[in-house]
N, C-alpha and C positions, 0 to 999 in steps of 0.2 A: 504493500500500500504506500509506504514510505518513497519506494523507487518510481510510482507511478508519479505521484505529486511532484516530484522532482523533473519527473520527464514532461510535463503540464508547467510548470511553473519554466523551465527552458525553453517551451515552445513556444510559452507567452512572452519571453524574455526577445528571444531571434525576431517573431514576428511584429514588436514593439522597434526592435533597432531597423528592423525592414522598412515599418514608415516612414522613420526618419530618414533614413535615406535616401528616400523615395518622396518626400515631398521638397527636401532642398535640392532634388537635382531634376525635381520635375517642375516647379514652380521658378516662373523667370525671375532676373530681379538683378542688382546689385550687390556684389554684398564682398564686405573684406577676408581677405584671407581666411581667417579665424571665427567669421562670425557666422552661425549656424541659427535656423528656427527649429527650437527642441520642441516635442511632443511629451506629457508627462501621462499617467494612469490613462485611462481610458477615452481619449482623442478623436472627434470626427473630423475629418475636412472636407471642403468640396472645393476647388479652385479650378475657374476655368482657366484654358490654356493662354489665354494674354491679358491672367492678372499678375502683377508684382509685388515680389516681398524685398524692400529694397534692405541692407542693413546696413549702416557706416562703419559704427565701433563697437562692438557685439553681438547678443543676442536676441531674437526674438522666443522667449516661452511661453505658450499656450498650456493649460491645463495644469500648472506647474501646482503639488501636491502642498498640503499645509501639513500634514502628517502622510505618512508614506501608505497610510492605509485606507487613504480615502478615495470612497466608492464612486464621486462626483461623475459623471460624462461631461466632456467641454466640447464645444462645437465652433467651427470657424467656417464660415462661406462668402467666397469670392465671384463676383460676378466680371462682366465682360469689362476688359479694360480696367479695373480697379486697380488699389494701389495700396500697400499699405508699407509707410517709409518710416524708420526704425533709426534713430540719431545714435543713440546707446542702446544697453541693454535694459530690456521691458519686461513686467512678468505680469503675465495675467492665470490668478490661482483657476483652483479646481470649481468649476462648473460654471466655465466662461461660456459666452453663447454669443458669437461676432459675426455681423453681417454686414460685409461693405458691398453696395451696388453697385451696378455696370454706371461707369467712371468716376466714381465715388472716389475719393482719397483720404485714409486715416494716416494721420503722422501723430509720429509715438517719439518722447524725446527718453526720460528714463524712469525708471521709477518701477508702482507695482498699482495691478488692483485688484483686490480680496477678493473672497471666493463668491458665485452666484452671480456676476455680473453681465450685464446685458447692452450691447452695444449695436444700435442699426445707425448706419453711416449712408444715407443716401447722397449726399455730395461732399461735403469735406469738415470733418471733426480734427481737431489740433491737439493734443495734449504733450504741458510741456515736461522738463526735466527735473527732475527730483523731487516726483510727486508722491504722497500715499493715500489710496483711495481704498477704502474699506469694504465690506461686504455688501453684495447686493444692491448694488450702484447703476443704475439706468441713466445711459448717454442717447441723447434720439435727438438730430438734427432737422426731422421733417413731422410734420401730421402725418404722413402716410396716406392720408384721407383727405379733399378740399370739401370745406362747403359751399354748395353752389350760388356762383357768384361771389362769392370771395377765392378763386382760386391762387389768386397774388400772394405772394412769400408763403405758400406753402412747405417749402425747402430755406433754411438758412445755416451758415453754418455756425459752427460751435470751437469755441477756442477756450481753453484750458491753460492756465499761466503757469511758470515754473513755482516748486517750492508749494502747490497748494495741496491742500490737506481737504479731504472729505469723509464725512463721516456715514456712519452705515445708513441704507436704506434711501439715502437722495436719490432724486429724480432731477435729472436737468435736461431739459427743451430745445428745440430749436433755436437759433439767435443768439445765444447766452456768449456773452465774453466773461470771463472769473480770473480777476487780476492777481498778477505773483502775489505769493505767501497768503492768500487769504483763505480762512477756515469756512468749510459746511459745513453746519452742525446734522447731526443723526436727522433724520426722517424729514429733512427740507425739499421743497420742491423749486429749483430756482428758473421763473418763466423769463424774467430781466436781468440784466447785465449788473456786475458785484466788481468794485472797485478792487484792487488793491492793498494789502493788508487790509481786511476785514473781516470782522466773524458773521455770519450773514443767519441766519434759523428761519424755521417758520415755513406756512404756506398758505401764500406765494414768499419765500425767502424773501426778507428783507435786513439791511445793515443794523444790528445793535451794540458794534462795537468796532470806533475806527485804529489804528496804531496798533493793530495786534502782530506778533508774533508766534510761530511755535517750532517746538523741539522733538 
């Protein structure tokens, strides 16, 4: 029983380093010497043949494990033309679920976001470097849906500054600019644009604290 699990436990080990092989040399893209996009625990992709995973100075991780024993599935799909361009190294935990749309472009600078997160990218989301963004974090740069007669800025994009800090369970919109080093607080929904060092709460988020910093 012991030699079985072992020959089970190898054959999930090969057929795990298979993906990864197999999607950095099947997925176009730029990328340095050294820098690889790793697959952790239980991994979907879908990428069509002229999206890109560009990387500069690193890594891209997808599904990457908070404990080595988590069950999470992570999921990433790439549509026609997209992009998703990688400054440093990026980590996004277990039970990520990323969709960029045909010519959508996600730029990633470095940092990490917690497990459960949800990212639809139908034209261009930014996030910058040396971020940390917690559990269950929803990025969405479009309605997805217009109402009629208002179908104007349906899509806008979304930009993420360096150094910012979010907390579990935000929701952020379409439009949203969120300036270096300023905090989310847990379960904010931000529809408007967040200066600059601030701590923002609430919903619809708004500023309750200008000059902040965090560690």
């Amino acid at each position: 029983m012991i030699l079985k699990v072992r020959k089970i436990y190898a054959a999930n080990i090969h057929l795990f380093k298979i993906k990864i092989l197999w999607i950095n040399l099947r997925t176009k893209g730029i990328r340095s010497d050294m820098s690889r996009i790793l697959l952790f625990g239980n991994c979907s992709f879908s990428i069509h043949k002229t999206a890109k995973i560009n990387l500069n100075n690193g890594h891209l991780a997808l599904n990457r494990y908070v404990t080595k024993k988590d069950p999470f599935v992570g999921n990433i799909e790439m549509y026609e033309n997209s992009e998703i361009n990688v400054q440093n190294t990026f980590f996004f935990h277990s039970g990520c679920d990323i969709m960029v749309f045909k010519n959508a472009k996600l730029h990633l600078g470095s940092g990490y976001i917690n497990r459960y997160c949800k990212i639809r990218c139908y034209s261009g989301i930014t996030i910058g470097q040396g971020v940390a963004i917690s559990d269950n974090v929803t990025i969405w740069d479009s309605d997805a849906h217009a109402i009629v007669g208002n179908e104007a800025g349906m899509t806008q994009p979304v930009i993420i500054g360096n150094r910012v800090w979010i907390g579990a369970n935000v929701t952020i919109l379409k439009g949203v600019t969120i300036g270096e080093g300023t905090i989310i607080a847990a379960g904010a929904v931000v529809t408007k644009s967040i200066p600059a060092h601030c701590l923002a709460a609430g919903v619809p988020a708004k500023v309750i604290r200008e000059k902040v910093e965090w560690k």
